[in-house]
PAROLO-97643 format. One record per atom (N, C-alpha, C, O): residue in one letter; x, y, z. Coordinates in steps of 0.02 Angstrom, whole numbers, padded with zeros to 5 digits, always signed. Each point is the difference from the previous one (the first is absolute). Example, Ala and Ser with C-alpha at 12.3 -4.5 7.8 and 13.67 -1.06 7.14 Angstrom:
! residues 2
A+00660-00284+00390 A-00045+00059+00000 A+00045+00060+00000 A+00052-00001+00033 S-00070+00054-00069 S+00042+00059+00003 S-00039+00055+00037 S+00025+00055+00008 
This chain:
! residues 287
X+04641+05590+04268 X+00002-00067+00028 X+00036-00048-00048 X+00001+00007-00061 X+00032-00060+00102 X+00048-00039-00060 X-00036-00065-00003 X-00032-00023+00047 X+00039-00008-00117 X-00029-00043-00007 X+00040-00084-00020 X+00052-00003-00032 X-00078-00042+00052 X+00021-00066-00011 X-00024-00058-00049 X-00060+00003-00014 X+00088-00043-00007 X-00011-00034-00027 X+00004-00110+00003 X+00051-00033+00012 X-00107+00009-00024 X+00039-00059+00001 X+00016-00033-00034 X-00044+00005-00043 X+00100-00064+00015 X+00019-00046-00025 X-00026-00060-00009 X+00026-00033+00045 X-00061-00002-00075 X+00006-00072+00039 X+00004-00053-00069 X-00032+00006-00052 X+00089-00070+00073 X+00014-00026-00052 X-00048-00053+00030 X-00005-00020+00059 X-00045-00005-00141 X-00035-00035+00040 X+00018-00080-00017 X-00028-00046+00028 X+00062+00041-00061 X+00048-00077+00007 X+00042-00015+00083 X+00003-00049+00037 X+00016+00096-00036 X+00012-00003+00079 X-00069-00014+00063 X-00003-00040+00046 X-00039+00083-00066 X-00062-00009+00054 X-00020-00073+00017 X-00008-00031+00053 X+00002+00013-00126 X-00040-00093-00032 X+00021-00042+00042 X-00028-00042+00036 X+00117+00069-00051 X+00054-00054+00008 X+00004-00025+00074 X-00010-00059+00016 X+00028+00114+00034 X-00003-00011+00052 X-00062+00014+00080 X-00007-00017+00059 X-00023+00055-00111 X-00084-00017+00019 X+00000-00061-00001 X-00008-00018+00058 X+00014-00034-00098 X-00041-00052+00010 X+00037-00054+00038 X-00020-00055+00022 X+00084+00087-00021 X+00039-00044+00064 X-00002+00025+00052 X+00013-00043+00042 X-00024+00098-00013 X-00007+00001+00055 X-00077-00033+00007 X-00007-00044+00043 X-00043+00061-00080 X-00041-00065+00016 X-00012-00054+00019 X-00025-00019+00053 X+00047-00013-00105 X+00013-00084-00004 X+00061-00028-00010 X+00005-00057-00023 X+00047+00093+00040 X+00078-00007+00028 X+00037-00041-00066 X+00050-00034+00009 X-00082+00042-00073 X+00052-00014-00076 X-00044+00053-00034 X-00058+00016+00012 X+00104+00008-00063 X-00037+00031-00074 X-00057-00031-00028 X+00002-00058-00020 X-00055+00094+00019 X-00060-00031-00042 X-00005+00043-00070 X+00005+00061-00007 X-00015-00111-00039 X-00025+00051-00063 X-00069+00032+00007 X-00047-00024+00030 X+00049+00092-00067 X-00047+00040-00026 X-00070-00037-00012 X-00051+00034+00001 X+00049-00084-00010 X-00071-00020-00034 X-00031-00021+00087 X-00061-00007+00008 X+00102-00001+00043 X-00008-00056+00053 X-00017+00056+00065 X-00021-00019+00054 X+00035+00093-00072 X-00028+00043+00031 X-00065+00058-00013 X-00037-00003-00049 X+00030+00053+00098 X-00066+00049-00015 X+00024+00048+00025 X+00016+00005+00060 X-00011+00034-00097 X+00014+00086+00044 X-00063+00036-00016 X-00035+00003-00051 X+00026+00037+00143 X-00046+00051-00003 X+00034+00071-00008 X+00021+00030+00049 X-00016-00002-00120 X+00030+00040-00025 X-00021+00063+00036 X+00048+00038+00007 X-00085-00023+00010 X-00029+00069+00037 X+00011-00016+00060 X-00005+00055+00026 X+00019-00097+00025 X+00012-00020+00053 X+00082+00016+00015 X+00019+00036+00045 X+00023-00069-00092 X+00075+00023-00017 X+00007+00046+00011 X+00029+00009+00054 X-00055+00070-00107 X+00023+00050-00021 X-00017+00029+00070 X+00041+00042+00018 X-00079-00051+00013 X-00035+00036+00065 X+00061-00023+00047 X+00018+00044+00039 X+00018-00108-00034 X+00043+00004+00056 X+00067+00014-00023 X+00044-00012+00041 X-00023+00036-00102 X+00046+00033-00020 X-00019+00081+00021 X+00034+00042+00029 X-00059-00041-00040 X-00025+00091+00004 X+00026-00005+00080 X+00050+00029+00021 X-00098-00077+00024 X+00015+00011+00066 X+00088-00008+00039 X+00019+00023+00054 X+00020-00062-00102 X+00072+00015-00014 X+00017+00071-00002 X+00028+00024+00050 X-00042+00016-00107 X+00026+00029-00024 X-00009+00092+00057 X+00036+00049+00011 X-00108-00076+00010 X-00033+00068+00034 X+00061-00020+00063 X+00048+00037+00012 X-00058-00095+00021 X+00035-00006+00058 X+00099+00025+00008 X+00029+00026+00048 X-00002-00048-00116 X+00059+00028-00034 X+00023+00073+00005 X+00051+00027+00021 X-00105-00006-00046 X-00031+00070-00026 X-00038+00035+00007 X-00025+00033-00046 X+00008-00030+00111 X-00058+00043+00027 X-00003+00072-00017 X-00045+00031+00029 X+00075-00005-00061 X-00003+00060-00037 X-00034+00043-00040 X-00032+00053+00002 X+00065-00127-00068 X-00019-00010-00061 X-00048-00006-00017 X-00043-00020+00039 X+00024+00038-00130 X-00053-00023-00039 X+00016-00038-00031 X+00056+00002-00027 X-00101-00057+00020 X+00014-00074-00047 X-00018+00014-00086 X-00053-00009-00031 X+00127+00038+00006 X+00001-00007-00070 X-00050-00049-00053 X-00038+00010-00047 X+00063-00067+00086 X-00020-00059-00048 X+00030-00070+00015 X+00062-00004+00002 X-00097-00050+00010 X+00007-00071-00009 X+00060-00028-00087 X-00034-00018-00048 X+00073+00017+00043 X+00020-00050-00039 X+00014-00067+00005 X+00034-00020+00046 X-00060-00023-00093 X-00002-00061+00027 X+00022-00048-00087 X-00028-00005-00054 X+00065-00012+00072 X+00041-00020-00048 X-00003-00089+00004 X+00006-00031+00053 X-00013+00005-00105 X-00001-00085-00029 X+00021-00012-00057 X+00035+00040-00032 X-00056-00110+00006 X+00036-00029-00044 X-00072-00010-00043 X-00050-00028+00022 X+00058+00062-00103 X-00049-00020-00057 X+00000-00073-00024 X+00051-00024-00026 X-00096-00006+00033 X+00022-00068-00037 X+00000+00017-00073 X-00046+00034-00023 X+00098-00057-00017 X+00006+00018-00065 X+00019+00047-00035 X+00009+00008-00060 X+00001+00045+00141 X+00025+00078+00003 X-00050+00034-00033 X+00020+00037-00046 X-00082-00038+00056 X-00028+00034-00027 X-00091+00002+00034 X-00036+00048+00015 X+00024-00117-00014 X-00090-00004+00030 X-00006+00001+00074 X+00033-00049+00018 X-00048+00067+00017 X+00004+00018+00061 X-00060-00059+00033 X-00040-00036-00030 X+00052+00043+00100 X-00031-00065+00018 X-00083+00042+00046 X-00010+00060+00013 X-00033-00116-00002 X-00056+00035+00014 X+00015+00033+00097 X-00020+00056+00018 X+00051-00097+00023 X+00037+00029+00050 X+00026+00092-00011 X-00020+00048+00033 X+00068-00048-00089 X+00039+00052-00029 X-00061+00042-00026 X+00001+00061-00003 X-00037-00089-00009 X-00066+00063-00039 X-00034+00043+00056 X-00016+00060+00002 X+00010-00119+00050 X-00033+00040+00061 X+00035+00051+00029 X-00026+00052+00019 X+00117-00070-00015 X+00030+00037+00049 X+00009+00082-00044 X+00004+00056+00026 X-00002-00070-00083 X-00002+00050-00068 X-00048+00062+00022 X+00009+00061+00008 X-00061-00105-00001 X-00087+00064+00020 X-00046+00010+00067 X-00060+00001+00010 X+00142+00007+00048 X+00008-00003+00064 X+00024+00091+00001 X+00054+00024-00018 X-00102+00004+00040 X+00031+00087+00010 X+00067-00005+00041 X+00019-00035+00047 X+00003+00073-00076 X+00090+00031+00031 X+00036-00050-00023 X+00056-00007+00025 X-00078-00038-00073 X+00082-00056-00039 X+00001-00004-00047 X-00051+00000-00036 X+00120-00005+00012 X+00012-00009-00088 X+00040-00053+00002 X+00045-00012+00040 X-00066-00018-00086 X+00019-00089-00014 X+00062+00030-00052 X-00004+00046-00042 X+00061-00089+00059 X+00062-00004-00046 X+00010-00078-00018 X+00012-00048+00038 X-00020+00050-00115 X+00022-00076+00001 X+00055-00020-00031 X-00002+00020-00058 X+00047-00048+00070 X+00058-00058-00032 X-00035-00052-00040 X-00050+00000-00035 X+00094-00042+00053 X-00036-00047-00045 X+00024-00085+00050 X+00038+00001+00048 X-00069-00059-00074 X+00007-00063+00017 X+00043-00025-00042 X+00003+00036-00050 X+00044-00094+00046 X+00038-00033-00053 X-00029-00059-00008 X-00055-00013+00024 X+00092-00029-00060 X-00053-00082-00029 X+00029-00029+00073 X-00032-00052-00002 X+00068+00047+00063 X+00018-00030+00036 X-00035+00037+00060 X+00010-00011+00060 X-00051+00054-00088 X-00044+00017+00085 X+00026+00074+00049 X-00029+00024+00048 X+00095-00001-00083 X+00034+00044+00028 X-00042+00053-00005 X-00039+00005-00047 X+00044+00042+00097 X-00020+00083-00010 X+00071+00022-00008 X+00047-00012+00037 X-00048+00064-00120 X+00055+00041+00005 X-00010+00058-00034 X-00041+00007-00045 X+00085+00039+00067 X-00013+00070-00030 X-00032+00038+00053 X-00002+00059-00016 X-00028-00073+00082 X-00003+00023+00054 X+00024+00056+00055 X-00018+00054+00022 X+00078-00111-00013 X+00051+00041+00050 X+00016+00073-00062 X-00005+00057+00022 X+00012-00061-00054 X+00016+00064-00044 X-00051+00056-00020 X+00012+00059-00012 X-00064-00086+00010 X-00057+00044-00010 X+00005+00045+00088 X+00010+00060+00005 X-00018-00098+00044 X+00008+00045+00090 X+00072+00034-00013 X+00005+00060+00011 X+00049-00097-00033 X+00048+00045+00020 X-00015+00073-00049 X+00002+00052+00033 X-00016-00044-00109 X-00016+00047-00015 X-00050+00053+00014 X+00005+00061-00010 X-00055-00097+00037 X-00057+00051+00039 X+00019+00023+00062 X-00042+00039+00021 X+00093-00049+00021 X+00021-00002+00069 X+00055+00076-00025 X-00002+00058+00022 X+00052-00089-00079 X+00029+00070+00008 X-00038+00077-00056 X+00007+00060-00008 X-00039-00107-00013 X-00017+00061-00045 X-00036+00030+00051 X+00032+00043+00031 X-00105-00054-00009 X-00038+00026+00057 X+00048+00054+00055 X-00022+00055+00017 X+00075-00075+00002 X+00059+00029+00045 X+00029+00040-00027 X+00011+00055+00025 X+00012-00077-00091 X+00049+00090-00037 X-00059+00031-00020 X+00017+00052-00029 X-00081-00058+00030 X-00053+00064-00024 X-00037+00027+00081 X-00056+00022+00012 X+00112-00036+00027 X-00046+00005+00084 X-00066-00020+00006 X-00021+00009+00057 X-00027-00038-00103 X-00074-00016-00002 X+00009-00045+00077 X-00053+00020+00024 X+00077-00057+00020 X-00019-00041+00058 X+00071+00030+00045 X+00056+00013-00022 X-00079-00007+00084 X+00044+00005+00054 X+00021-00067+00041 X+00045+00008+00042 X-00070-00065-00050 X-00007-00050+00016 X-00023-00063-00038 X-00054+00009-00028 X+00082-00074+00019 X-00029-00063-00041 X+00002-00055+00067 X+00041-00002+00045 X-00084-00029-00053 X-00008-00083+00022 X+00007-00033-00062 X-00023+00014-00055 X+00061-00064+00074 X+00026-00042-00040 X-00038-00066+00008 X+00046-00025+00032 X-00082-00015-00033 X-00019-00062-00020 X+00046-00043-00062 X-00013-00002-00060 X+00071-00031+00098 X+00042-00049-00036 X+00063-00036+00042 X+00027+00012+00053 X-00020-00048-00090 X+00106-00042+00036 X+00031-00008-00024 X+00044-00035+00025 X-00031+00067-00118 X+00048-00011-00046 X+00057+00059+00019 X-00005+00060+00014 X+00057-00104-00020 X+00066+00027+00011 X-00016+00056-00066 X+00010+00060+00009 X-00041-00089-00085 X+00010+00063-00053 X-00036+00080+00003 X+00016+00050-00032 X-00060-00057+00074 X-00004+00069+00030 X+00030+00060+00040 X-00020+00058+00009 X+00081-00097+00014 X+00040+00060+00058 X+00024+00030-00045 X+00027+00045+00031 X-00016-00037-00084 X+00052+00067-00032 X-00062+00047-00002 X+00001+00062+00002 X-00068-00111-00008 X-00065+00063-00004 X-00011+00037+00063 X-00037+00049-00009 X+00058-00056+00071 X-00009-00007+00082 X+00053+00065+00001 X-00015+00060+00003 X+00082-00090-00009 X+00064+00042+00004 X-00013+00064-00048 X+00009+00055+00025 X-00025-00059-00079 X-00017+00075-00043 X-00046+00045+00015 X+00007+00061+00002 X-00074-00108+00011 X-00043+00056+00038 X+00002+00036+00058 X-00035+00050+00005 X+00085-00075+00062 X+00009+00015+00037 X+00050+00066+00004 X-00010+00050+00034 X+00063-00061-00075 X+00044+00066-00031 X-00060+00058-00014 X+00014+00060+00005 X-00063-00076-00018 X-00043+00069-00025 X-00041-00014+00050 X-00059-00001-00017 X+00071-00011+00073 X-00030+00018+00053 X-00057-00042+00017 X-00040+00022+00041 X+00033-00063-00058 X-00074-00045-00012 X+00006-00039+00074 X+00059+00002+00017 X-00096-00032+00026 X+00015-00054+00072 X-00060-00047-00033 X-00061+00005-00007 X+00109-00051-00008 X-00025-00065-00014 X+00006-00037+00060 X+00050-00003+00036 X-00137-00043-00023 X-00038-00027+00041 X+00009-00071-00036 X-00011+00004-00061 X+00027-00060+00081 X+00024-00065-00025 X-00059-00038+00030 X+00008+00007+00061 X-00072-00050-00074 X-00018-00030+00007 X+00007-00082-00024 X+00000-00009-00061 X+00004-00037+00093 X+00014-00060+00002 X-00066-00052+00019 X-00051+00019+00029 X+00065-00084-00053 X-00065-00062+00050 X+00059-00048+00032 X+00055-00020-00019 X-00100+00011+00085 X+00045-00024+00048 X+00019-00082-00031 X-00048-00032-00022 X+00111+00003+00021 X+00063+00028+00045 X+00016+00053-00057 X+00012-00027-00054 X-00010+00080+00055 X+00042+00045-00039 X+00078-00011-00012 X+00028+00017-00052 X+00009-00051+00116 X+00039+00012-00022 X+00047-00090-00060 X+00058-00017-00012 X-00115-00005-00001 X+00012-00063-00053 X-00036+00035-00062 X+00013-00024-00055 X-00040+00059+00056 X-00047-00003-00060 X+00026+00096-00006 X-00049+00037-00004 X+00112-00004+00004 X+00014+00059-00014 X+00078-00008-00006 X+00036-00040+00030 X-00016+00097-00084 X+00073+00012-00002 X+00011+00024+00089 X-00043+00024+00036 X+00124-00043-00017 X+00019+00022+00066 X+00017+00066-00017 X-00008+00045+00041 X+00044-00028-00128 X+00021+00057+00008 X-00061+00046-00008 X+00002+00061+00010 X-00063-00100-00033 X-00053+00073-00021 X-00025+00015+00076 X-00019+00052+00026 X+00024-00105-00007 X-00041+00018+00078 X+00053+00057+00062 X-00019+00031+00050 X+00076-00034-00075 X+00054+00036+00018 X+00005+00101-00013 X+00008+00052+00032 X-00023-00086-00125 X-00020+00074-00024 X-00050+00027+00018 X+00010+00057+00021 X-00056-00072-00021 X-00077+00006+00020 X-00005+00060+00094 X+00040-00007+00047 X-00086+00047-00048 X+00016+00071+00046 X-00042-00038+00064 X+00021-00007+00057 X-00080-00014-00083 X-00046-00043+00070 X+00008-00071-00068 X+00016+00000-00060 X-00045-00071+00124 X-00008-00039-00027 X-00054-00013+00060 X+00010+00011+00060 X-00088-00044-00097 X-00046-00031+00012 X-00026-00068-00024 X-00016-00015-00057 X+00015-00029+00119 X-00021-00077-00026 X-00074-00010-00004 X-00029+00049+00024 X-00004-00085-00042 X-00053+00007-00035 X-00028-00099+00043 X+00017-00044-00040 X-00042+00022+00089 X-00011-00066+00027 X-00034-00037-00046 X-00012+00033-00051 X-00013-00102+00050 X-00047-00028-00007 X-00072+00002+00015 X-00041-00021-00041 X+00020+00047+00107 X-00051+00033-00001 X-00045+00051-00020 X-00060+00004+00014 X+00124+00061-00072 X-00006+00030-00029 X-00026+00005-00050 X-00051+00030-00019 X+00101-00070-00013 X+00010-00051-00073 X-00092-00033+00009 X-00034+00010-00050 X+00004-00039+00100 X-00068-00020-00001 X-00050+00027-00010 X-00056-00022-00011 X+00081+00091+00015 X-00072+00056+00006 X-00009+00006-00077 X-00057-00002-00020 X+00114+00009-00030 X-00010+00004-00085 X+00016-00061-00026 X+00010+00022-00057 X-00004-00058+00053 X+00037-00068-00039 X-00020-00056+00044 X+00004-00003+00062 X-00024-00037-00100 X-00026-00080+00023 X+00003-00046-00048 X-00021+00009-00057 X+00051-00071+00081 X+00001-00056-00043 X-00079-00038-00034 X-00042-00023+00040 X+00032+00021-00104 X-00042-00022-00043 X-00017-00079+00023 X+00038-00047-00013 X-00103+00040+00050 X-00043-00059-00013 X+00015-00051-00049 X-00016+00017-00057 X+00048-00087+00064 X+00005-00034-00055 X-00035+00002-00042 X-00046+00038+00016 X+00038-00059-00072 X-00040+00002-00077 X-00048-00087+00017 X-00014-00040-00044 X+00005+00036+00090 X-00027-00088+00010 X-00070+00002-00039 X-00028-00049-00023 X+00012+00096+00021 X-00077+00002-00026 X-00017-00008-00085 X-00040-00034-00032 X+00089+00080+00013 X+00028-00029-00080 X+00023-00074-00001 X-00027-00043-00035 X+00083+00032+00081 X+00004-00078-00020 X-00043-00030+00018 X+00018-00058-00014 X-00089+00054+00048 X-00054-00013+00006 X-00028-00021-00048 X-00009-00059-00017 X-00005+00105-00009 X-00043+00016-00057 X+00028-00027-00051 X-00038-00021-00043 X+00111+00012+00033 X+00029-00030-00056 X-00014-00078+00012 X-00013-00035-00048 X+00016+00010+00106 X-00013-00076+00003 X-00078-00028-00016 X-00017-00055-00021 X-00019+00104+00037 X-00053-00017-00006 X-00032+00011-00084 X-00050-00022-00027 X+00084+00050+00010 X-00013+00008-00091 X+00022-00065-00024 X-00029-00045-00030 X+00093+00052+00052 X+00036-00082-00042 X-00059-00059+00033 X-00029-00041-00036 X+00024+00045+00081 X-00051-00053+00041 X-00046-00016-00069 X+00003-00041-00046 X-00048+00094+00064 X-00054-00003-00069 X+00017-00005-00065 X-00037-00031-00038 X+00093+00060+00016 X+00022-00041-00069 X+00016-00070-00022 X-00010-00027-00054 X+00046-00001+00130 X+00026-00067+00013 X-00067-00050-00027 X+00002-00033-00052 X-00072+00036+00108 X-00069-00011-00030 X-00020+00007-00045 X-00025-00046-00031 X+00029+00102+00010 X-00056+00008-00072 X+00050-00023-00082 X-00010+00019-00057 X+00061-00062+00082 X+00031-00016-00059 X+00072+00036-00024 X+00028-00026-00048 X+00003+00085+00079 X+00019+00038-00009 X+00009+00056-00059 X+00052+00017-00029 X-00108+00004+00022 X-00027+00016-00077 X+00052+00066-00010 X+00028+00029+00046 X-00022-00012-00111 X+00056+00066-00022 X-00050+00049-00058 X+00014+00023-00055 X-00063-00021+00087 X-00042+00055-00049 X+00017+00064+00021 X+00013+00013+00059 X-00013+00026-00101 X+00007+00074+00011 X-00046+00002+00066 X+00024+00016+00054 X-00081-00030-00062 X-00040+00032+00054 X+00012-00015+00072 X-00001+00043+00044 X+00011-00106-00035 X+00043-00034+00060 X+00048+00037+00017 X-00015+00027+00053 X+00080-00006-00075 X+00049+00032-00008 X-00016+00068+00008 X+00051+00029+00020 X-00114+00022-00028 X-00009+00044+00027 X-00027+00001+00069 X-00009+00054+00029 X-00001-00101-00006 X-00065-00002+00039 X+00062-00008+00067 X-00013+00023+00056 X+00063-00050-00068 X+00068-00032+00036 X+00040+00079+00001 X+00031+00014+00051 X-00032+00023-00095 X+00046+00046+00015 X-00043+00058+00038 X+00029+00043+00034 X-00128-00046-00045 X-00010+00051+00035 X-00010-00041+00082 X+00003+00031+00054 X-00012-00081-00058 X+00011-00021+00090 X+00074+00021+00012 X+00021+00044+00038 X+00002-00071-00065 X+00075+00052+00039 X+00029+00080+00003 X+00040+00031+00034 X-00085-00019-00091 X+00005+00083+00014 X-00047+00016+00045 X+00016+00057+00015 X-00079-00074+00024 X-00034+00020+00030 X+00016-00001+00065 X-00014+00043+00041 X+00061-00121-00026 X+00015-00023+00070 X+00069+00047+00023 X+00010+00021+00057 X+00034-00011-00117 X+00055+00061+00019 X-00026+00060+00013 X+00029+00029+00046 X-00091+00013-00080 X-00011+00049+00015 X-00034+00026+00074 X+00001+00053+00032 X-00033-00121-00023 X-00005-00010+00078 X+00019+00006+00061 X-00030+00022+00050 X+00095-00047-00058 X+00066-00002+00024 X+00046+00063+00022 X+00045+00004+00041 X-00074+00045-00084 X+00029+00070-00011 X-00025+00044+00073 X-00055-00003+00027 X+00117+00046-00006 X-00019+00022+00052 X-00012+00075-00019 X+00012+00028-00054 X-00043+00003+00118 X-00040+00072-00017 X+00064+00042-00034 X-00015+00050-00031 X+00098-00071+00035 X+00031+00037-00004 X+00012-00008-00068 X+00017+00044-00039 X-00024-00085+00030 X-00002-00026-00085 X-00026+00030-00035 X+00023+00036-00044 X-00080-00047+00060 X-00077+00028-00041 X-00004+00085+00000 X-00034+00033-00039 X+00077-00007+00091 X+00035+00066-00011 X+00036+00018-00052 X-00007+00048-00038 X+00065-00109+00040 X+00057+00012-00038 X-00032-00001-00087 X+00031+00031-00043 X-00072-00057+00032 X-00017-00030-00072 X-00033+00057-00013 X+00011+00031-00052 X-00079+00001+00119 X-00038+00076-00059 X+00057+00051-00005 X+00001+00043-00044 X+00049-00048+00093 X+00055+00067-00016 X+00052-00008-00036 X+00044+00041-00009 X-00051-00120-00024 X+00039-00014-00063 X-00043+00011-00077 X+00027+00018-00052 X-00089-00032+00059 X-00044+00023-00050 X-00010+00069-00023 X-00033+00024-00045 X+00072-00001+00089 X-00019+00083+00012 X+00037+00045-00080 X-00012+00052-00030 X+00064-00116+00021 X+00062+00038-00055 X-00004-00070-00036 X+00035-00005-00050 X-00052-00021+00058 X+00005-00081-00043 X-00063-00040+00006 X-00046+00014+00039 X+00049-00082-00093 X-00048-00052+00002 X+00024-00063-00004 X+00053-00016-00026 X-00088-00018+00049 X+00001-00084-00005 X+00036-00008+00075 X+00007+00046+00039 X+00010-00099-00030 X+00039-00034+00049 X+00089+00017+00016 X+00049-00014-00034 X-00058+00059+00120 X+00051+00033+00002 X+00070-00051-00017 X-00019-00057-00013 X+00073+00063+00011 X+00057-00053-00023 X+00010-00055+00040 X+00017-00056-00019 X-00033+00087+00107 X+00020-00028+00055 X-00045-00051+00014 X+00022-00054+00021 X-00101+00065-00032 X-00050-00072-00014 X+00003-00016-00026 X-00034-00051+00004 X+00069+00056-00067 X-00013-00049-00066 X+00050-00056-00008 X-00001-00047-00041 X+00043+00060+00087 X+00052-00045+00014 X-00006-00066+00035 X+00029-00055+00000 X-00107+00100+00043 X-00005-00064+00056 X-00051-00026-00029 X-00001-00061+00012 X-00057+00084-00056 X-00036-00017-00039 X-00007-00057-00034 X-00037-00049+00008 X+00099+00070-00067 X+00014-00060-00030 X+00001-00074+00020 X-00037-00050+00001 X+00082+00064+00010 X+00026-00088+00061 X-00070-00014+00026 X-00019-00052-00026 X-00015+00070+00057 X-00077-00011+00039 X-00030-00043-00061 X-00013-00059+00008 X-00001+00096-00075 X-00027-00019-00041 X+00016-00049-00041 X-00040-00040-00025 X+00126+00043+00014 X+00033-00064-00024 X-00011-00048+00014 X-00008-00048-00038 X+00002+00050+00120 X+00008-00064+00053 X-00064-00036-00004 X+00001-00061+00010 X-00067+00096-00025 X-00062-00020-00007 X+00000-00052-00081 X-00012-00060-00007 X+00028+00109-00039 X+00018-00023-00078 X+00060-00091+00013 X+00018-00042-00042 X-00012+00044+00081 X+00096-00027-00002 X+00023+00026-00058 X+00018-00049-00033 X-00006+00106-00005 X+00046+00017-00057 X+00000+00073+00027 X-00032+00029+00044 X+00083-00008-00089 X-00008+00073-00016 X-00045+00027-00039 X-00013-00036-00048 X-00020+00091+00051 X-00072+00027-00035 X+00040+00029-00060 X+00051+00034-00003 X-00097-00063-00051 X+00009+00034-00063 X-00025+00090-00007 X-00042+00024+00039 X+00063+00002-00074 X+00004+00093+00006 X-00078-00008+00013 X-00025+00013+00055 X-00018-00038-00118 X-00068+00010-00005 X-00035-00004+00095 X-00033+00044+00027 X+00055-00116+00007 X-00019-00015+00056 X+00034+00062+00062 X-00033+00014+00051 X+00095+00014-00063 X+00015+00043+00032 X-00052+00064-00012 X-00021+00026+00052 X+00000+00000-00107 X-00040+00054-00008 X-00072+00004+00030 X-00036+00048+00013 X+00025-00126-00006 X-00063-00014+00011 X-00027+00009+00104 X-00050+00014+00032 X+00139-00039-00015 X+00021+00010+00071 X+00005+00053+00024 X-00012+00010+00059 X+00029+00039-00102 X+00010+00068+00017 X-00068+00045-00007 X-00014+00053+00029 X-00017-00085-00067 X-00076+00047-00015 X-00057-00012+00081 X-00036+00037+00034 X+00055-00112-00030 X-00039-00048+00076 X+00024+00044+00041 X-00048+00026+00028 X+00117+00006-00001 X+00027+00031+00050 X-00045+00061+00009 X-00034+00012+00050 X+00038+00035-00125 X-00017+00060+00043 X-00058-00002-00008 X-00023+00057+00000 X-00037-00118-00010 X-00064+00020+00001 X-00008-00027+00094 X-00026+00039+00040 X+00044-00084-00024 X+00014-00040+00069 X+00008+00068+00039 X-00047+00028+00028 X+00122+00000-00030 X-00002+00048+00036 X-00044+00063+00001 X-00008+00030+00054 X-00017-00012-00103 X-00065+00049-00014 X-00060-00013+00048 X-00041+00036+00030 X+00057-00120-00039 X-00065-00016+00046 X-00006+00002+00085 X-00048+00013+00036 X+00112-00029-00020 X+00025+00006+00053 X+00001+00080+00054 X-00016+00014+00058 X+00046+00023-00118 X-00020+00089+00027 X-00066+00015+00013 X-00018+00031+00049 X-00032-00059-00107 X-00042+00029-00009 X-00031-00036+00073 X-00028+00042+00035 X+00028-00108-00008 X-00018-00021+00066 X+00002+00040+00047 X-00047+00028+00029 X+00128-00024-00017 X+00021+00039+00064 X-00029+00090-00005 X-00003+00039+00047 X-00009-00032-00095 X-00036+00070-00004 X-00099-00012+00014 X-00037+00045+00019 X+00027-00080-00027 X-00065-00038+00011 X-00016+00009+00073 X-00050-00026+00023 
C-alpha cells in the first residue's frame, strides 16, 4: 500500500484563515487554533486525495520566534500523534523565514527515497514549486490545498503545477480556527487597579506593586482559552516558565497596569504568578 503525506505551512493557515474569517489578516495573538481539530480535517483531505494510502505523517512547519523557543500553540501541535513540527525561524520585523525551504526539502527528499506516493500541500508561495515540479518527476501527485479565495491568497503558477487543487471555505476554516475574545477584562481590571491607586494616594510600595501585577496576571490567566491552557501543559512538557507567545502579551498587560515597563525582578515575579494561576486553573477544570 502507498503512502502519503502532508505539508502544511502554518504562516499560511494564520494568514488566510483569519481572512477568510474576518476578511483582513489578524495577528497570531488575536486568534485560537483547535490543533487536533486541524490535523483531523487535513487527514480528511488527504484520505479523500488518497484513498489508498497510508498517512506517513503530518508535517507542519512555522516560524521560531528567536529561531529557536517554540510557541505554546507549536508545543501542542509538536505532541499531536502523526506530526513533526519543523521550525524556521521569525525575524525582528515579524517575518517567518526559512520555511518555504524546509517543505521544499522534505517534499523532494521524501520523493527521491519513494517513502510517499502522494503529498497535500497546505500553502501559496510561489517558493515552493521547484519543490512541486521535482517531486512530481519522481512520481509523487501533489494535492494543492488552498483557503478560499485561493486564487488571491496562492501562486497562479503553483496552483497550475499542482495535480488536484482543493479550496478550503470559511465555514471550514470555522470548525479549527476562531477569532480571540477581546482582552476587555484585563483592561478591566487594569482600570480598576489604577482606580484604587488614584484613592489610596497612589502609593509605590513594593507590596502595592505586587499586588497590581498579580491582579493582572490573574485576570489574563482567566482570559485564557481551553486551547491555551493546552498549549502551555504541552509546552511544559520540554520547557518552563512562560511560553514566548504569552509572554509577549503578558507583558504589556502588566506594564499597562504598572504604567512603566517591569523591572527584570518584577518580570520574574510575573512569571512565577503565571504558572502558579495556571496550575490553578488545570487543577479546576480537572476538579
Amino acid at each position: 500500500m502507498d503512502r502519503c503525506a502532508i505539508f502544511v505551512d502554518a504562516g499560511y493557515l494564520f494568514a488566510q484563515g483569519s481572512t477568510a474569517l474576518a476578511g483582513s489578516k489578524k495577528p497570531r495573538t488575536e486568534l485560537v487554533l483547535d490543533a487536533p481539530a486541524t490535523i483531523q480535517q487535513l487527514k480528511s483531505i488527504a484520505f479523500a486525495k488518497a484513498p489508498d494510502c497510508r498517512l506517513l505523517r503530518v508535517y507542519w512547519y512555522d516560524g521560531a520566534i528567536g529561531g529557536v523557543r517554540s510557541t505554546s500553540d507549536q508545543a501542542l501541535v509538536a505532541n499531536l500523534d502523526d506530526v513533526k513540527l519543523r521550525l524556521g525561524f521569525v525575524n525582528s520585523h515579524g517575518q517567518q523565514k526559512g520555511v518555504d525551504s524546509l517543505i521544499v526539502t522534505d517534499l523532494i527528499e521524501l520523493a527521491r527515497l519513494k517513502s510517499v506516493s502522494d503529498a497535500i500541500l497546505l500553502s501559496g508561495d510561489e517558493d515552493v514549486r521547484i519543490g512541486v515540479q521535482i517531486a512530481q518527476n519522481y512520481g509523487v501527485r501533489v494535492h494543492l490545498l488552498g483557503i478560499s479565495p485561493a486564487r488571491s491568497s496562492q501562486s497562479s503558477q503553483l496552483l497550475q503545477e499542482a495535480d488536484t487543487t482543493t479550496e478550503w471555505s470559511a465555514a471550514t476554516i470555522s470548525m479549527f480556527l476562531s477569532l480571540r475574545e477581546p482582552a476587555s477584562a484585563v483592561e478591566s481590571a487594569v482600570r480598576s487597579v489604577n482606580k484604587i491607586e488614584k484613592q489610596q494616594g497612589a502609593p509605590s510600595d513594593p507590596a502595592f506593586v505586587a499586588g497590581k501585577i498579580e491582579i493582572s496576571v490573574q485576570t489574563f490567566v482567566e482570559s485564557l482559552t481551553q486551547a491555551d491552557l493546552k498549549g502551555i501543559q504541552a509546552y511544559w512538557k520540554s520547557a518552563r516558565g512562560v511560553p514566548p507567545d504569552l509572554d509577549k502579551r503578558l507583558l504589556p498587560a502588566c506594564g499597562k497596569a504598572l504604567g512603566r515597563m517591569l523591572e527584570r525582578e518584577e518580570m520574574r515575579r510575573m512569571r512565577i504568578a503565571f504558572q502558579q494561576a495556571v496550575l490553578k486553573r488545570i487543577g479546576e477544570n480537572l476538579n
